[in-house]
C-alpha positions in Angstrom: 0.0 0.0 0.0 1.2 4.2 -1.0 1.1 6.2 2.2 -0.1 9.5 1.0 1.8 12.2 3.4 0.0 14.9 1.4 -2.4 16.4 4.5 0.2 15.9 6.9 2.5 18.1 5.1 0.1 20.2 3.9 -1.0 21.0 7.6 2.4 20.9 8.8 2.3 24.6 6.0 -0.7 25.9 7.3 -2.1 25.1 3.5 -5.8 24.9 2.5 -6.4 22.4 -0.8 -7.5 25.9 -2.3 -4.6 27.5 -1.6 -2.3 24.4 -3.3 -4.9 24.1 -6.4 -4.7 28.1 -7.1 -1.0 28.6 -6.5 0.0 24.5 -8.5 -2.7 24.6 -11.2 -3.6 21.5 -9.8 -7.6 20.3 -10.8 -9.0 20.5 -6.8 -10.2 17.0 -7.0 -6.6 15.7 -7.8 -5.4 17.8 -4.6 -8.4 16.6 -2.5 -7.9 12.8 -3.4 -4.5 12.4 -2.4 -5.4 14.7 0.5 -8.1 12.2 1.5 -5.5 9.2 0.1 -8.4 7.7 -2.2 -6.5 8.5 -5.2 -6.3 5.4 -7.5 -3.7 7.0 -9.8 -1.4 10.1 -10.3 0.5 11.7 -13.2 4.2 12.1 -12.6 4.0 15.8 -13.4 1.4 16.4 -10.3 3.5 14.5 -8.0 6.5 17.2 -9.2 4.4 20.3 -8.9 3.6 19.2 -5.6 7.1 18.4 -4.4 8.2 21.4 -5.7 5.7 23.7 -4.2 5.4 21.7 -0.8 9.5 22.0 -1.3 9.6 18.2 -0.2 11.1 15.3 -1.8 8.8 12.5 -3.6 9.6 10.1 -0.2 8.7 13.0 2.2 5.0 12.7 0.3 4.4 9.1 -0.8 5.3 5.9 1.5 5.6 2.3 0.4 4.1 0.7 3.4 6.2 -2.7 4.5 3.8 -4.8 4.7 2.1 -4.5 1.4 5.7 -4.3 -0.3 6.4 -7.8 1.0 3.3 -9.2 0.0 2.8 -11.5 -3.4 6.2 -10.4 -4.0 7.6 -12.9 -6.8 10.3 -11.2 -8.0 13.4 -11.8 -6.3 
């Protein structure tokens, strides 16, 4: 499972989804799914804008949980 870190950070800024979808260009329902970490998928371009905005890197924002990284795992 992908840890979305998205309104931890967010809140750690003081930032409003409003204020990340005016200032990124980002559609508000992108900001507001990863927000709420029911986001299915995510362009690699909205995943920049935000690290670059947020000024965090990509693993400050997503997180590979363990347990799901171990699971049905057949490549070794």
């Amino acid at each position: 499972m992908i840890k979305c870190h998205l309104s931890r950070i967010m809140g750690e800024q003081k930032l409003k989804i409003a204020d990340v979808a005016r200032d990124t260009g980002i559609n508000r329902g992108t900001i507001t799914r990863l927000y709420q970490e029911t986001a299915v998928r995510v362009e690699f371009d909205v995943l920049e804008q935000l690290c670059v905005y947020l000024r965090c890197d990509i693993t400050e924002l997503l997180e590979l949980k363990a347990e799901a990284a171990n699971e049905g795992n057949t490549h070794k």
